[in-house]
C-alpha positions in Angstrom: 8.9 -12.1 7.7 9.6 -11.4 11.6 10.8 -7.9 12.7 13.0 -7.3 15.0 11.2 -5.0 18.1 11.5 -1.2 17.2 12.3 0.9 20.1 10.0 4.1 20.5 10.5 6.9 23.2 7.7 9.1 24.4 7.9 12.3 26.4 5.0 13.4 28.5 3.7 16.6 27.1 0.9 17.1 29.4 0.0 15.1 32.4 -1.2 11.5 31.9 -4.0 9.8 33.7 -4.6 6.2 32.1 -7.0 4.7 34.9 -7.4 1.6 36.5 -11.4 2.0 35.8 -12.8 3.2 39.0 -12.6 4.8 41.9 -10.9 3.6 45.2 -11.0 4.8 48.7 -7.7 7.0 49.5 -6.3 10.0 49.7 -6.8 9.7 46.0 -10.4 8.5 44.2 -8.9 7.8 40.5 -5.6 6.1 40.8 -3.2 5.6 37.1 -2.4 1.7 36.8 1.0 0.5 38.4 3.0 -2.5 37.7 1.4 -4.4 40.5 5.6 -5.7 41.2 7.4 -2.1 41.8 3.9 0.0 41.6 5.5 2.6 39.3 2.8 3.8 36.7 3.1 2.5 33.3 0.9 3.2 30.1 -0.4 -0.6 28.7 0.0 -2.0 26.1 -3.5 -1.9 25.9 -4.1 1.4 25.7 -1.5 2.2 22.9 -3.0 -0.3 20.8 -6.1 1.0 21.3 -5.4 5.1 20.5 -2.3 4.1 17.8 -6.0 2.1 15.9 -8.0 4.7 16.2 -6.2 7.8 15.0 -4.8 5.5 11.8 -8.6 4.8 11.2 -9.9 8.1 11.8 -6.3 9.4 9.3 -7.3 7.2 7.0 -10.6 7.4 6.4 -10.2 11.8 6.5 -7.7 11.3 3.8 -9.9 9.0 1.7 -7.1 6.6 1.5 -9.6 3.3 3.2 -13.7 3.1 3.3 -15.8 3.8 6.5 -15.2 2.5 9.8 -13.6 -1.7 9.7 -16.6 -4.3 9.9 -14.4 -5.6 13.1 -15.5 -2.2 14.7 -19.0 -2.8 17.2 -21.4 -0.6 15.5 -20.1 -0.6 11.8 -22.6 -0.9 9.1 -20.4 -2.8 6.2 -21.3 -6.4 6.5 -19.4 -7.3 3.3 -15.9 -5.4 4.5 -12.9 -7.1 3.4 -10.7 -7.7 6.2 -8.1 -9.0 4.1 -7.0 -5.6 2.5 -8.0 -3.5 4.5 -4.7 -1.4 6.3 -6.0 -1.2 9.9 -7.3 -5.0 10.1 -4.2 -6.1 8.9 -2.2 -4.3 11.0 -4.3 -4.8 14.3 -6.4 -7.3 13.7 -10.3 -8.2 13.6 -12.9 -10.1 14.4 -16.1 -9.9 12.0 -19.6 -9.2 13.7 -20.9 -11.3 11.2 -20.7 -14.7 12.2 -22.5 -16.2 9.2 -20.4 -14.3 6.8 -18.2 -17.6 7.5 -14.7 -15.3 7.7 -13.1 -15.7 10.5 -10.7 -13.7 13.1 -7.1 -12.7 12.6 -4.5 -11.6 14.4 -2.9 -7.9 13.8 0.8 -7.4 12.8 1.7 -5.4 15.2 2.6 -6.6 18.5 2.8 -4.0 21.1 4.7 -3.7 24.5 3.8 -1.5 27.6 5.2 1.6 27.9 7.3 1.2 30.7 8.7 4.7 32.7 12.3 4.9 32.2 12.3 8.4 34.0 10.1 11.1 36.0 10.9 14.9 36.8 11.2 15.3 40.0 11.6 18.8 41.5 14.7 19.9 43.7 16.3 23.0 45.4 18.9 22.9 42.4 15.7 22.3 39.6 13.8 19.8 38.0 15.9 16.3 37.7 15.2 13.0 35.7 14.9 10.5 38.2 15.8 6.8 37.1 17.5 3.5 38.7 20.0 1.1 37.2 18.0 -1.7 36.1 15.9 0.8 33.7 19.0 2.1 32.5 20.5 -1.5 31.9 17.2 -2.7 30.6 15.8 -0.1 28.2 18.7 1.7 27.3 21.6 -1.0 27.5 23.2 1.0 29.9 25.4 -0.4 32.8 24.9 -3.7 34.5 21.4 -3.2 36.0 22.8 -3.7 39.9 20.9 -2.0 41.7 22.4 0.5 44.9 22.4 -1.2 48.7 22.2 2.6 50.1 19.8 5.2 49.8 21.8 7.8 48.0 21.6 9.1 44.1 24.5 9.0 41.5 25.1 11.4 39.3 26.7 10.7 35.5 30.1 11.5 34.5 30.0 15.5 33.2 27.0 16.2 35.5 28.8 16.3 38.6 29.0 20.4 38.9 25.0 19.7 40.0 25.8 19.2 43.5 29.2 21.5 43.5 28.2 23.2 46.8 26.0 20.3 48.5 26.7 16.8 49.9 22.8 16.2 50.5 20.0 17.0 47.9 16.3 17.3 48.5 14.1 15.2 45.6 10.5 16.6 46.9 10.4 15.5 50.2 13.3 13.2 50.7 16.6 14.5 51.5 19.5 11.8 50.0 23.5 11.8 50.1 25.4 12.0 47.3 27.3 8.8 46.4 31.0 9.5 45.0 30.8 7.3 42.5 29.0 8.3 38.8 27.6 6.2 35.8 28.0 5.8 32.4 28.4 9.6 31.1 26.5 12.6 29.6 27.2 11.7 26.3 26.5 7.9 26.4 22.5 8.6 27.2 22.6 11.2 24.5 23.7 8.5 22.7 21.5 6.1 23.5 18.7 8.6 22.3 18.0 11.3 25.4 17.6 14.7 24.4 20.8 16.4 25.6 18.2 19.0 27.8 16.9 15.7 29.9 20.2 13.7 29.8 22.2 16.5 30.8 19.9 16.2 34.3 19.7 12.7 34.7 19.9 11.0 38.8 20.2 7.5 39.4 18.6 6.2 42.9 18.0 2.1 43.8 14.9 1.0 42.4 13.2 0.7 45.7 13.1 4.5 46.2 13.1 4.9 42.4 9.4 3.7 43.0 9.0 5.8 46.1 10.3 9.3 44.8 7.7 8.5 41.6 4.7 8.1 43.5 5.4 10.7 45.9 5.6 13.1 43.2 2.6 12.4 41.4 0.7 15.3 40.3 -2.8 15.3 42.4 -5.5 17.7 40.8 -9.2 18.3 42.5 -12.6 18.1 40.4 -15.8 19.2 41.2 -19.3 18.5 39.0 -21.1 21.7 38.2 -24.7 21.5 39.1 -26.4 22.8 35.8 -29.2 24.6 37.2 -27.4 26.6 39.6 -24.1 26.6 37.8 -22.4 26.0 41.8 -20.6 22.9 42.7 -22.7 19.6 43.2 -23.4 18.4 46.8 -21.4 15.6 47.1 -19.0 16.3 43.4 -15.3 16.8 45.0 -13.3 14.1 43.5 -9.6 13.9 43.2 -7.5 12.1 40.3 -3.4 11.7 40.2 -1.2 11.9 36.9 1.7 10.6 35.7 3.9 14.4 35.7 4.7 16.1 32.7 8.3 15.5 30.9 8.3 11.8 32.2 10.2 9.6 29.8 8.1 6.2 28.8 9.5 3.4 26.5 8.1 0.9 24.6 8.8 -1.7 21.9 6.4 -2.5 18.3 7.2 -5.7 16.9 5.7 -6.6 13.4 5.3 -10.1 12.4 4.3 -10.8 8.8 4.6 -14.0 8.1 3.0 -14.6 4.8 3.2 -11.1 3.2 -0.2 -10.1 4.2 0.7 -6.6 4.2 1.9 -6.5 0.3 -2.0 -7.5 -0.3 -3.8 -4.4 1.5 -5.9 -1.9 -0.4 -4.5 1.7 -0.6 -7.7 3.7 -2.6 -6.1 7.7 -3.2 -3.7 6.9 -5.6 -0.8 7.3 -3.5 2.0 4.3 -2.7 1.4 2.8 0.6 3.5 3.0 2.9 6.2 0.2 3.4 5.0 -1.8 6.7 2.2 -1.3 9.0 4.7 0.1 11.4 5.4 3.2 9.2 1.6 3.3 8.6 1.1 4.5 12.4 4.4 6.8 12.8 2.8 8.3 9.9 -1.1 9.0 10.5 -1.1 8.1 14.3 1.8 9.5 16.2 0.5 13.3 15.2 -2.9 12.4 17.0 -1.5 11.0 20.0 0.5 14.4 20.2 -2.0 17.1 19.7 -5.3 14.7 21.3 -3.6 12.7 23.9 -4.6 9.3 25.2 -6.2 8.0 28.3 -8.4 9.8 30.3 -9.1 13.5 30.7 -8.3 14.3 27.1 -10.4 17.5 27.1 -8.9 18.9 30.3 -5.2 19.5 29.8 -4.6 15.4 29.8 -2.6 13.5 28.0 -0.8 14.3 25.0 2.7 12.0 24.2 5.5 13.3 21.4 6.7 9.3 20.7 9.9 9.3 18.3 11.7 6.2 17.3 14.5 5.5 19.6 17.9 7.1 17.6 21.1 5.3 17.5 20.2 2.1 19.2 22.6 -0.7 18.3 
């Protein structure tokens, strides 16, 4: 059985700061990770996988439903785990520590794609805006032909134009842009394609090239210090700065599930309680809540992180 991709939107609750694993010289030490094409900050793949595992594990195992922590996982005591049943090696995958156990690795179920930004808030002198560009449109919502603007100016959609009523020229932080007379798609058609009305209602289309531009421009920046223990004063030498992706951006991404041979019909559900259809509704279940309220990437404990992700409504 192969699954067709299942389209997931997720809203920034709190700033995200997924790292590129060190620090870099700059006016900022700990940079996010950009596509290295356009350099607009995306959340990997990686990283979803990765958070989406854990919380189902840690769910799971709270609720009794599975055993301790997988075999697959590097410090794991259980030598004789069954990968074959188990919910969370099936669905992600595992590769045994013990090599003379004679099982071998297997690949999870669920395939997942980056979480590409589809839009970022952006302050103006007429409020916060949802800045986007035509080929995200076209490309994760199915909206317009992706062409992309020869001039810098923004475009506002149809039942959205009363935003500029009084102004020709609108500030987006530091850039000041013309508005263009024509509009795109509508209001309506983005609610439809699964924006909340609150965000679509306030949605600017620039080219792609300042798209990426406006976005890092309007990073959020914060400053760190290390607190010297013994004096409880800042450390000689402990100033560090790291940037975040801004609350309220809009990401996207895709789970595919392929089960070819059923293996998910096989897998070991111990509370008495039906399991849940696919491995997909496994992690909208028991790990979209920790994602939420615990956040991924980095600075989790500060403020960082947290994502509301909802399946995308209405697609066609």
């Amino acid at each position: 059985m192969i699954n067709k991709p299942k389209q997931y939107f997720a809203i920034a609750l709190e700033p995200i700061h997924v790292g590129t694993g060190g620090q870099r010289l700059g006016r900022v030490d700990m940079t996010v990770v950009r596509e290295p094409v356009s350099k607009v900050p995306y959340i990997p793949g990686t990283s979803l996988s990765g958070t989406l595992k854990y919380f189902a594990d840690f769910t799971l195992r709270d609720k009794n439903i599975k055993e301790e922590i997988c075999a697959s996982t590097q410090g794991s005591r259980h030598k004789n785990h069954d990968h074959e049943v188990c919910p969370i090696c099936v669905a992600f995958g595992y590769t045994p520590q013990d090599e003379e156990s004679g099982k071998g690795s297997a690949q999870g179920l669920l395939h997942f794609s980056d979480a590409q930004l589809l839009a970022s808030p952006v302050n103006t002198a007429n409020g916060p805006v949802w800045l986007t560009s035509p080929s995200r449109l076209h490309n994760i919502l199915g909206i317009g032909d992706g062409g992309d603007f020869d001039e810098d100016t923004f475009t506002l959609p149809k039942g959205f134009e009363d935003f500029t009523a009084t102004a020709e020229k609108v500030n987006f932080g530091w850039v000041l842009l013309d508005k263009n007379k024509n509009t795109f798609s509508s209001v309506d058609e983005l609610k439809k394609a699964g924006i909340e009305e609150n965000c679509a209602s306030r949605f600017v289309v620039v080219a792609e090239w300042l798209f990426s531009q406006l976005v890092n421009d309007n990073m959020e920046v914060r400053t760190s210090v290390v607190i010297d223990p013994e004096t409880g004063a800042a450390s000689d030498g402990g100033l560090f700065t790291f940037e975040a992706i801004p609350r309220g951006a809009i990401f996207s991404f895709d789970i595919v599930e392929h089960d070819y041979y059923g293996r998910w019909s096989r897998i070991q559900w111990n509370n008495g309680e039906e399991s849940p259809p696919s491995a997909t509704d496994m992690i909208e279940e028991y790990s979209f809540d920790g994602i939420k309220f615990i956040g991924l990437g980095g600075m989790t404990t500060r403020g960082f992180g947290c994502l509301d992700i909802n399946p995308r409504a209405n697609k066609q």
